[in-house]
C-alpha positions, 0 to 999 in steps of 0.5 A: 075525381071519383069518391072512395071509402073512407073520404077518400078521392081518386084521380082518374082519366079516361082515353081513347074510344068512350065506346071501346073496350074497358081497360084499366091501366095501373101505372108503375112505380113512381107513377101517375095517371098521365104516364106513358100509354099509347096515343089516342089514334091507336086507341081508338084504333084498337076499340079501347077505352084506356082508365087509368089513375092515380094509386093512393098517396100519388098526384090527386089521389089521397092517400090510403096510409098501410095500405096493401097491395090488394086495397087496389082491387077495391079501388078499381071496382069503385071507379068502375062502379062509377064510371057504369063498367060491369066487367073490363080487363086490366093491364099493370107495368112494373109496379102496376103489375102487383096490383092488376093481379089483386084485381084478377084475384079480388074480382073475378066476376069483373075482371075478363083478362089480366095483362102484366109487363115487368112486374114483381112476385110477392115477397114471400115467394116460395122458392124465389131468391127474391133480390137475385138479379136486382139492381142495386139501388132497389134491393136498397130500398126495399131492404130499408123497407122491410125495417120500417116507414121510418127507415125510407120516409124522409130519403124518399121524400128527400128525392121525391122533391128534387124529381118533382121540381126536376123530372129528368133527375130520376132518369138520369140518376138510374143511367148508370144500371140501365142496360144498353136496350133501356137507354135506348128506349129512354132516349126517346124524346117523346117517351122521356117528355111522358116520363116527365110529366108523369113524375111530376104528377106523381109527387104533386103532393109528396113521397106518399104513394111512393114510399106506400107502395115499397111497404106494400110490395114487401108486406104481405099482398092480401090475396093468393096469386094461385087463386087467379082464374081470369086469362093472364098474360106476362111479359118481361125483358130477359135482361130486366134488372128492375124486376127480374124475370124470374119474378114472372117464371115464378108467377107464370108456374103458379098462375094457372093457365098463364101465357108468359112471353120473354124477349130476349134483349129486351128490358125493363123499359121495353114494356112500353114498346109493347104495351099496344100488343098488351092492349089488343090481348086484354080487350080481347 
């Protein structure tokens, strides 16, 4: 546990090589600490010390209630700071990708490069149909959201509690908008067990972290994604219907310098099978 502002605590783990490379990891959405990453060996393999933890209002992290997508870069330095880091890169997937952008942005200094796997363009995009292409039960959910806390609270706690006391309910109450390449990513056994475990941390407490971060991603971010300067690299499946890639187009016209890598055939889940090829880039 490491102590934030505010009283605050945050649940954070550490893998891999404790000499490696410092990278955080920020998780998507719903998510934890303990999801899906590469296993020890091909961390310390790839010279890699993985952090990740939990977001406000998600496992043992307590929550930050309003807060923004940029309160994330805050975090991260405090974690950093105590962990003794002076600089490190930073990976985020899916959810995790809104947040990894506001460290790149809020900590220039700190932050060396920033990777993101299918992650999402802020609300207010300039020229960005932002719901083109999305699935039907996100555009749901965020379109709730914009209308208020009190519109999402109680359904997302509602299915927090069924996924927390049955974790494969969430995989397969999503089976019917997954594409063929995303059920045969998730047909795994072993990624569908990380899965597991990862939403039930999730929601050891509750929605909180959840229902904190649909707000955040429709809500104003905190930060301009044009004032990123650190080395950034995008991936995502052209045939993404989570986040839709052109989420990534936009971010990669406006970030400047930005790689952007789509594979075709490849969707949301495939950010998992190249999530060592994201590692290795952002250790450098």
């Amino acid at each position: 546990m490491v102590n934030a502002a505010g009283g605050r605590v945050l649940a954070v783990e550490s893998l891999g090589d404790p000499r490696g490379r410092p990278v955080f990891l920020l998780h998507g959405m719903p998510g934890s600490r303990v999801g899906p990453h590469p296993r020890s060996t091909v961390l310390y393999r790839l010279g890699v010390r993985l952090i990740s933890y939990d977001r406000p209002g998600y496992g043992d992290s307590t929550r930050l209630f309003g807060r923004r997508v940029s309160a994330a870069a805050e975090d991260v330095r405090t974690i950093a700071d105590c962990l003794g880091l002076d600089d490190f890169a930073v990976l985020g997937r899916s959810g995790g990708g809104p947040h990894a952008l506001a460290c790149a942005a809020l900590l220039p200094e700190r932050v060396s490069r920033v990777a993101v796997l299918v992650g999402l363009a802020p609300r207010d995009a300039a020229g960005l149909d932002w719901y083109a292409g999305m699935t039907p039960s996100n555009v749901r959910a965020y379109r709730e959201a914009e209308r208020g806390h009190e519109q999402i609270a109680d359904a997302m706690e509602f299915r927090s509690r069924q996924i927390k006391d049955d974790p494969v309910r969430l995989l397969n109450g999503l089976r019917t908008e997954l594409s063929p390449a995303d059920r045969e990513v998730v047909a795994d056994s072993g990624l569908r067990g990380m899965l597991q475990s990862n939403y039930r941390e999730a929601f050891r407490h509750g929605a909180d972290g959840w229902i904190d971060d649909v707000l955040a991603f429709t809500a104003d971010w905190g930060f301009d994604v044009g004032s990123i300067r650190v080395p950034t690299w995008l991936w995502h499946g052209a045939d993404d219907q989570f986040s839709p890639v052109d989420h990534s187009r936009w971010l990669a016209d406006r970030i400047p310098g930005a790689e952007l890598f789509l594979e075709p055939g490849a969707a949301h889940f495939g950010a998992f099978r190249v999530m060592t090829t994201a590692l290795a880039w952002a250790a450098g």
